[in-house]
Z-matrix of the N, CA and C atoms (Angstrom, degrees):
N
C 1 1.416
C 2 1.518 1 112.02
N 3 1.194 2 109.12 1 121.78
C 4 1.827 3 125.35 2 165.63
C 5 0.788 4 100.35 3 -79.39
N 6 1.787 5 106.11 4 125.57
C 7 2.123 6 109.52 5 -180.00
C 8 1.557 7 81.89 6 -116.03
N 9 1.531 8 138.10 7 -8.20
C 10 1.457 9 99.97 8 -155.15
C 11 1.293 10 94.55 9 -93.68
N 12 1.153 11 127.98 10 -171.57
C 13 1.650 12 162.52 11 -139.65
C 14 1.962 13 100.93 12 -129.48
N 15 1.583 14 88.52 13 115.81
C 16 1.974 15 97.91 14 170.32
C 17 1.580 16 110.35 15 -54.53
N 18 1.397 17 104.91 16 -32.14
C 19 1.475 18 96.56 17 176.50
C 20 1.684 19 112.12 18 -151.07
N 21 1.708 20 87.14 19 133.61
C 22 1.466 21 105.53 20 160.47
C 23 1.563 22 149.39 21 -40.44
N 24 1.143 23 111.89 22 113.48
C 25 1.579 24 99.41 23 159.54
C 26 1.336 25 155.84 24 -84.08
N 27 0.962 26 125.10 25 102.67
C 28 1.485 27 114.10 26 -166.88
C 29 1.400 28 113.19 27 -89.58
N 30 1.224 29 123.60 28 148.52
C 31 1.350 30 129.83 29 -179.72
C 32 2.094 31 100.39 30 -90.98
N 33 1.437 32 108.30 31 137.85
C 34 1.546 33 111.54 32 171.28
C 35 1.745 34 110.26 33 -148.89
N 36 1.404 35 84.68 34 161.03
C 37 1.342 36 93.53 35 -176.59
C 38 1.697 37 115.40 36 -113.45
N 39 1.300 38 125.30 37 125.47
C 40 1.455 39 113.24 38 -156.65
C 41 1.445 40 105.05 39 -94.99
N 42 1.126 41 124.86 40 113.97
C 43 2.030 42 119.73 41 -158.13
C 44 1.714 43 101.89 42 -113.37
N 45 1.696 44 104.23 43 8.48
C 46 1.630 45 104.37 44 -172.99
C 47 1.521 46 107.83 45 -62.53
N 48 1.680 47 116.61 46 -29.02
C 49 1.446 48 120.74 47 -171.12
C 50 1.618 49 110.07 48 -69.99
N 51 1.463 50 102.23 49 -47.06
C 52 1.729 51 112.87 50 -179.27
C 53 1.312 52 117.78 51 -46.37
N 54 1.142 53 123.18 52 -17.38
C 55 1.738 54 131.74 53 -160.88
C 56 1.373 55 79.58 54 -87.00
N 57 1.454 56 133.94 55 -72.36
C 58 1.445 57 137.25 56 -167.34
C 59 1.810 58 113.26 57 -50.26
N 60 1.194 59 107.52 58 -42.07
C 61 1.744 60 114.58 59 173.13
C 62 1.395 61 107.14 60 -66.91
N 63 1.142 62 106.71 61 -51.66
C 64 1.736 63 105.36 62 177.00
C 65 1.508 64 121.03 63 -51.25
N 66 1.575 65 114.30 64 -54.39
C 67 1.503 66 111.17 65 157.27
C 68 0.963 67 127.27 66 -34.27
N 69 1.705 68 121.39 67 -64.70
C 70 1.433 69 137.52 68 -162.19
C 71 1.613 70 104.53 69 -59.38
N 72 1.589 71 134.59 70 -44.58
C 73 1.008 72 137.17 71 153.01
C 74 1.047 73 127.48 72 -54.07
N 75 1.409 74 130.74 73 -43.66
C 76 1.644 75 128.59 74 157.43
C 77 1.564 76 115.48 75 -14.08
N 78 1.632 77 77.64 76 -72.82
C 79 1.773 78 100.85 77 169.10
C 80 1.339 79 139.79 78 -42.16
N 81 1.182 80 97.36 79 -45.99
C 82 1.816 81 111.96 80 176.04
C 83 1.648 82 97.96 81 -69.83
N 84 1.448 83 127.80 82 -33.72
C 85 1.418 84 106.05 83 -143.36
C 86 1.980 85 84.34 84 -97.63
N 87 1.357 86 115.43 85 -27.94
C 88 1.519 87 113.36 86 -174.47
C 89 2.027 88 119.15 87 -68.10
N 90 1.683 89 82.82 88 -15.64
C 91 1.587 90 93.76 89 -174.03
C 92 1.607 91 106.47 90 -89.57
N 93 1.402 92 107.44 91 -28.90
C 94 1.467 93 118.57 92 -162.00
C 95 1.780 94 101.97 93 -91.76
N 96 1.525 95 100.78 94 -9.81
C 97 1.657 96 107.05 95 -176.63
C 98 1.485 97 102.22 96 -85.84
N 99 1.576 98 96.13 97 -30.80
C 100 1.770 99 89.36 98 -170.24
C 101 1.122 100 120.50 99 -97.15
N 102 1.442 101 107.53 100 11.96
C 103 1.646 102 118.02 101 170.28
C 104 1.349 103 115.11 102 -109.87
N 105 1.174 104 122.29 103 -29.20
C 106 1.839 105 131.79 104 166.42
C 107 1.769 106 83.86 105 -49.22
N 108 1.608 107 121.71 106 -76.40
C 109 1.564 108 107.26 107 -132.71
C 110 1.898 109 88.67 108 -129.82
N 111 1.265 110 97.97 109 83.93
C 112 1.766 111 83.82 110 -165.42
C 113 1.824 112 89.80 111 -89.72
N 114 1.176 113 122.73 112 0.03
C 115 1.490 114 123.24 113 177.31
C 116 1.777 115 105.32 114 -116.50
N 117 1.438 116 106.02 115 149.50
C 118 1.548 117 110.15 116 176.05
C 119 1.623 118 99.29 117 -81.74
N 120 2.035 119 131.51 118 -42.75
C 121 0.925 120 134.56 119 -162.61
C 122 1.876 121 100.60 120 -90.26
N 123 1.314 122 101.94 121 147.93
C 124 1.354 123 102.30 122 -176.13
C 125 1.888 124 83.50 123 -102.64
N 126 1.597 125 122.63 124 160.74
C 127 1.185 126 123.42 125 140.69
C 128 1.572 127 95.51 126 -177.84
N 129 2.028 128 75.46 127 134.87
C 130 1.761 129 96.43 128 -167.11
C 131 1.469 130 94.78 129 -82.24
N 132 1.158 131 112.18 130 138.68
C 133 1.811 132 112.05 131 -173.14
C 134 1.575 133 97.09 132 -110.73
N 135 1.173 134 135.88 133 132.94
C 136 1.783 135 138.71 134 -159.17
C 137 2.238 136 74.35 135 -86.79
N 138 1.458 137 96.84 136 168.68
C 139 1.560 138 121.06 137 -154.49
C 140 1.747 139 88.98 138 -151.56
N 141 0.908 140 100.42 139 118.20
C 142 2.300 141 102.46 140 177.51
C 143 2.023 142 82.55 141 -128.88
N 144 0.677 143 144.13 142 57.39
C 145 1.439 144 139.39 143 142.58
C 146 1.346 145 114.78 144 -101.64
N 147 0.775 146 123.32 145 122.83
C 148 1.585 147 110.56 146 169.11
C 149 1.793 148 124.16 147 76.19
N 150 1.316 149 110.93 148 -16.37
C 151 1.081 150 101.51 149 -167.31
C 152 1.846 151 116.44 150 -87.23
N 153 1.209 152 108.71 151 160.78
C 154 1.857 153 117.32 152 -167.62
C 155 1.037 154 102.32 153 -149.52
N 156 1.766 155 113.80 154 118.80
C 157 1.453 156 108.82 155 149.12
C 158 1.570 157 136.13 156 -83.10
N 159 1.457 158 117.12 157 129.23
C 160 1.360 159 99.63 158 158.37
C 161 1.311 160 141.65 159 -118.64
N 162 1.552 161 102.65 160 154.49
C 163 1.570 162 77.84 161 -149.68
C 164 2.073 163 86.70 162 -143.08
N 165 1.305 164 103.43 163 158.69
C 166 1.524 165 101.07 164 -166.14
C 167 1.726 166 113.11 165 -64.48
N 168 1.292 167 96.29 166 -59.29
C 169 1.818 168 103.07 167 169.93
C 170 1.625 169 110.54 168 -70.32
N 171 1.173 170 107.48 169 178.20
C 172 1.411 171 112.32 170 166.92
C 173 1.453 172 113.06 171 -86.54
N 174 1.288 173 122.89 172 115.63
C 175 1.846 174 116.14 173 150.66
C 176 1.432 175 136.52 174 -3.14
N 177 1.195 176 133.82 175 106.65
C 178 1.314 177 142.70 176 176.85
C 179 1.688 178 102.82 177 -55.04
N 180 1.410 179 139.65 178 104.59
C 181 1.886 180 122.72 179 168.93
C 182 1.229 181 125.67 180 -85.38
N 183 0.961 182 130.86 181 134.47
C 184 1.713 183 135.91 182 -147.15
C 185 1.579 184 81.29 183 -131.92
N 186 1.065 185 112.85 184 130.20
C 187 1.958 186 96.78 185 172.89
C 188 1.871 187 91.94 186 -154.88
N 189 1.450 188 98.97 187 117.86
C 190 1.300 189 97.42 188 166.15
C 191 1.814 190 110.10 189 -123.60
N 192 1.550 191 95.67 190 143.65
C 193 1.420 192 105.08 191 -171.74
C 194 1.801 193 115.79 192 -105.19
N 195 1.427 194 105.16 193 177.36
C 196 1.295 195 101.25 194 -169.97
C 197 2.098 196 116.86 195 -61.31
N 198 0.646 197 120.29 196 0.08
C 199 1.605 198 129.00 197 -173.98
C 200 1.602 199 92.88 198 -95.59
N 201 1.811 200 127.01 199 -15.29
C 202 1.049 201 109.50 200 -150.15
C 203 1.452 202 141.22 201 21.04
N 204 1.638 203 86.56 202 90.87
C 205 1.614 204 111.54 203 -170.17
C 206 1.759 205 76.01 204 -136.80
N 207 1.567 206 104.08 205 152.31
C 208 1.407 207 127.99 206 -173.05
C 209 1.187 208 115.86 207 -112.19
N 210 1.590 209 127.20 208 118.57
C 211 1.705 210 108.10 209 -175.44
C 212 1.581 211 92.84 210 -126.95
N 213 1.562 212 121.05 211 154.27
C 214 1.504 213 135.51 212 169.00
C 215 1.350 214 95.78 213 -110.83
N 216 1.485 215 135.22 214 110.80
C 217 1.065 216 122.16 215 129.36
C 218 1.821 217 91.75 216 85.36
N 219 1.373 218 121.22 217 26.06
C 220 1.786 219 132.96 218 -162.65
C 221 0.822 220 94.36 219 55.79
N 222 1.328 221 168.02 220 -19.83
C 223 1.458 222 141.76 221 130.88
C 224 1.336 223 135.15 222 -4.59
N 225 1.695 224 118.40 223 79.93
C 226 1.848 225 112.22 224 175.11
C 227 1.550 226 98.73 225 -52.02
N 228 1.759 227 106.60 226 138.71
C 229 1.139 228 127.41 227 161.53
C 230 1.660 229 116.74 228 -120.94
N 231 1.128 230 139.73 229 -135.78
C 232 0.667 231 130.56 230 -175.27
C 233 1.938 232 117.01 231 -171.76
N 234 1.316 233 125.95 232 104.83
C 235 1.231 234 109.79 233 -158.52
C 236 1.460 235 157.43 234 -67.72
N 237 1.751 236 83.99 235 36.97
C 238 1.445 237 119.43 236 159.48
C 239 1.556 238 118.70 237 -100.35
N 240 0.959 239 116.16 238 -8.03
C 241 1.603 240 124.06 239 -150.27
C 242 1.523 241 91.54 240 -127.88
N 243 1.414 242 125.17 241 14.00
C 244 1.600 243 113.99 242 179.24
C 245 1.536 244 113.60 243 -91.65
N 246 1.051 245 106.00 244 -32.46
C 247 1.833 246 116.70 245 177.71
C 248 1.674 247 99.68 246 -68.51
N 249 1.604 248 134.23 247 -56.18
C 250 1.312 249 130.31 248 157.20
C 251 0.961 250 140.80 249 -9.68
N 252 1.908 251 101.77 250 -67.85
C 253 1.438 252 129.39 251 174.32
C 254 1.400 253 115.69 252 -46.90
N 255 1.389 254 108.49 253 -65.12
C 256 1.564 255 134.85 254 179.00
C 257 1.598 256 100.62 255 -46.63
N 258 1.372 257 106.51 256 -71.25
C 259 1.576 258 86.20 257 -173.97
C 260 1.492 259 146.80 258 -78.17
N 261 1.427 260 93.36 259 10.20
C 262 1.659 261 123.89 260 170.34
C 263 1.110 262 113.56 261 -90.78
N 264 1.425 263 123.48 262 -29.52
C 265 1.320 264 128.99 263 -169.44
C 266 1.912 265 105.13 264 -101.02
N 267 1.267 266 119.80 265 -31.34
C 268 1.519 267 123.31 266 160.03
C 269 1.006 268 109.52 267 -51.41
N 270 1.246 269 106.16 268 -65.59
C 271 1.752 270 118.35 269 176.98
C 272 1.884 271 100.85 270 69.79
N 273 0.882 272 133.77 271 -114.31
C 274 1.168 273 148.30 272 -164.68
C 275 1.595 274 116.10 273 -131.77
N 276 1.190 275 108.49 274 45.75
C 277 1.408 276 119.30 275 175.79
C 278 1.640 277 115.20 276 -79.34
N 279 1.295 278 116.91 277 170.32
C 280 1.410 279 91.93 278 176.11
C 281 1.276 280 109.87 279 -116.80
N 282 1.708 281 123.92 280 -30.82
C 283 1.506 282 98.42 281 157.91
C 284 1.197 283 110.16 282 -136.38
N 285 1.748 284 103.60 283 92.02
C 286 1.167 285 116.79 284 -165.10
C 287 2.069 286 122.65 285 -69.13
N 288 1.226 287 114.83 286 178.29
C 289 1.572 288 99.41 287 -161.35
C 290 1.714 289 96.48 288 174.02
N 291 1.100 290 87.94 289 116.68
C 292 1.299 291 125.14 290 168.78
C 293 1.741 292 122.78 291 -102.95
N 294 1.396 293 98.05 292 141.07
C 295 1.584 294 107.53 293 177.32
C 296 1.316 295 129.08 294 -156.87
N 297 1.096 296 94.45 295 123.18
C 298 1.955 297 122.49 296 -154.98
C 299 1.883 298 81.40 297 -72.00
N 300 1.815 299 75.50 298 150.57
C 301 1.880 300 101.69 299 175.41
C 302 1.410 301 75.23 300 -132.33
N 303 1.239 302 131.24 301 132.45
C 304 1.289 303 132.39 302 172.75
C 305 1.893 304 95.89 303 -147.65
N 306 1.434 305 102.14 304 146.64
C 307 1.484 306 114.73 305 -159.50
C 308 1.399 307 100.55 306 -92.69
N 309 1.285 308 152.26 307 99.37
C 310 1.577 309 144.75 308 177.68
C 311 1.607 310 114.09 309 -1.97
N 312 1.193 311 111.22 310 -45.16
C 313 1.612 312 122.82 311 -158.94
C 314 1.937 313 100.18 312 -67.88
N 315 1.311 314 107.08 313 -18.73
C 316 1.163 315 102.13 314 -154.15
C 317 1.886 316 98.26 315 -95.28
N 318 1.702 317 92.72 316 144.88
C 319 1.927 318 94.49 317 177.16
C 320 1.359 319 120.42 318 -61.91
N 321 1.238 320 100.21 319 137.71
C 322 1.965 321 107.45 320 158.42
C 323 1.544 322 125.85 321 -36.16
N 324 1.643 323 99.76 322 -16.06
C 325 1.517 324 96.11 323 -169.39
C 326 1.635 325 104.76 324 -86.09
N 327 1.325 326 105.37 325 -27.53
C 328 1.818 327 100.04 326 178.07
C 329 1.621 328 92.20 327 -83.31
N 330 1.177 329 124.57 328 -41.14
C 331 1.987 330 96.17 329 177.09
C 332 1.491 331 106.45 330 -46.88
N 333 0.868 332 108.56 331 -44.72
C 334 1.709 333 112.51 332 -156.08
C 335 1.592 334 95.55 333 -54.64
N 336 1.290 335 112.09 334 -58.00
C 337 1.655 336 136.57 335 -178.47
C 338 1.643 337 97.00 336 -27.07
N 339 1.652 338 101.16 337 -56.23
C 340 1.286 339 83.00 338 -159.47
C 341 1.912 340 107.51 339 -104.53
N 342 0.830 341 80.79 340 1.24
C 343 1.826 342 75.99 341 156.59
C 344 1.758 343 124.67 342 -94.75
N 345 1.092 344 120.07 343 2.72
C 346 1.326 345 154.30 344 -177.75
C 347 1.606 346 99.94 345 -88.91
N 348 1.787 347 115.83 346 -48.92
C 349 1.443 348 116.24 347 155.75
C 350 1.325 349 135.22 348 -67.32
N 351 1.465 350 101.61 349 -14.92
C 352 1.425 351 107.65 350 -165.21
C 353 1.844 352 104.04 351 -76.79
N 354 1.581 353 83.91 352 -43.65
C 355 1.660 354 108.22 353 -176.84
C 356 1.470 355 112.11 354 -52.15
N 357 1.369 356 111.73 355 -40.00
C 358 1.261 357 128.03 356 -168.09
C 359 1.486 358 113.31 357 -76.14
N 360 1.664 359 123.55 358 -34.57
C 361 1.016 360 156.74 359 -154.05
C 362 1.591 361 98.15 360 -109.62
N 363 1.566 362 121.67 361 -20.49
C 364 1.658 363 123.89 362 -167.25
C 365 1.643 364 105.54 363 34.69
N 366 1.278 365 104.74 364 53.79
C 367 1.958 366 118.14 365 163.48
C 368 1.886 367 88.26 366 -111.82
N 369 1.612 368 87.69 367 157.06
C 370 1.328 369 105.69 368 -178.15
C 371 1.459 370 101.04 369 -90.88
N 372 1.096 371 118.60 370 159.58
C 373 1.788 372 116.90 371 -177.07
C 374 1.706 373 85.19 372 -145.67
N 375 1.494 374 109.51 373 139.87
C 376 1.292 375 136.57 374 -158.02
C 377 1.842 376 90.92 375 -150.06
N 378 1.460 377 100.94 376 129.54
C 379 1.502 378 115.75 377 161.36
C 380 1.265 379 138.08 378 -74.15
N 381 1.024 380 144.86 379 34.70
C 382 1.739 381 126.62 380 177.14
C 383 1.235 382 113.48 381 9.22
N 384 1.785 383 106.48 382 128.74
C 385 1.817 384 106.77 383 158.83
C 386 1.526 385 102.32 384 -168.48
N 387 0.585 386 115.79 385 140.64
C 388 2.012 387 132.47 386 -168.10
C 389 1.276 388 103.59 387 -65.37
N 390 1.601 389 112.94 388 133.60
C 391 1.335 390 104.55 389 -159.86
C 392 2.123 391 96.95 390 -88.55
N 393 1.333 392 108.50 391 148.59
C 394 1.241 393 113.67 392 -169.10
C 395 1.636 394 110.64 393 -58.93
């Protein structure tokens, strides 16, 4: 008795579809690369259109003008008395926040000054700027 079979089976694997998936992913990942990082330099550029904080209390205003003269809240202070002011006037807020009116004319080194208090003070400091 002949048990075997006139014809063979072979087992296969059909890979004509994979060529097309493989492209299609090629694709997705070269398009999706050049839109994640289409620059080597990152720089966050600040945006004054539209933007609003909210915040639970009201804002502490720190506003210094071109004569550099110091006001809390229209309050003349004096720019010894700004680290004082601030933390008498936070007092026990919980997420307290302050925001500079500062006049163009005036140097980076008194912003710096007083965000240097803020840091020190762990108050949030927020910029003023006219919306375009």
């Amino acid at each position: 008795m002949n048990i075997r079979r006139k014809s063979k089976y072979t087992s296969e694997v059909s890979t004509s579809s994979l060529n097309d998936i493989m492209f299609f992913l090629l694709l997705f990942f070269l398009i999706a690369s050049t839109m994640a990082n289409p620059n080597v330099i990152k720089v966050l550029l600040p945006k004054a259109q539209g933007v609003q904080v909210q915040t639970k209390d009201k804002p502490l205003t720190l506003t210094i003008n071109k004569e550099m003269e110091y006001f809390i809240e229209n309050t003349p202070i004096t720019r010894e008395q700004v680290k004082q002011e601030i933390q008498k006037r936070v007092g026990t807020r919980q997420d307290p926040t302050v925001v500079l009116n500062i006049d163009g004319a005036v140097d980076w080194e008194y912003v710096a000054e007083v965000l240097d208090i803020g840091r020190e003070l762990n108050v949030k400091i927020l910029a003023a700027a006219k919306k375009k």
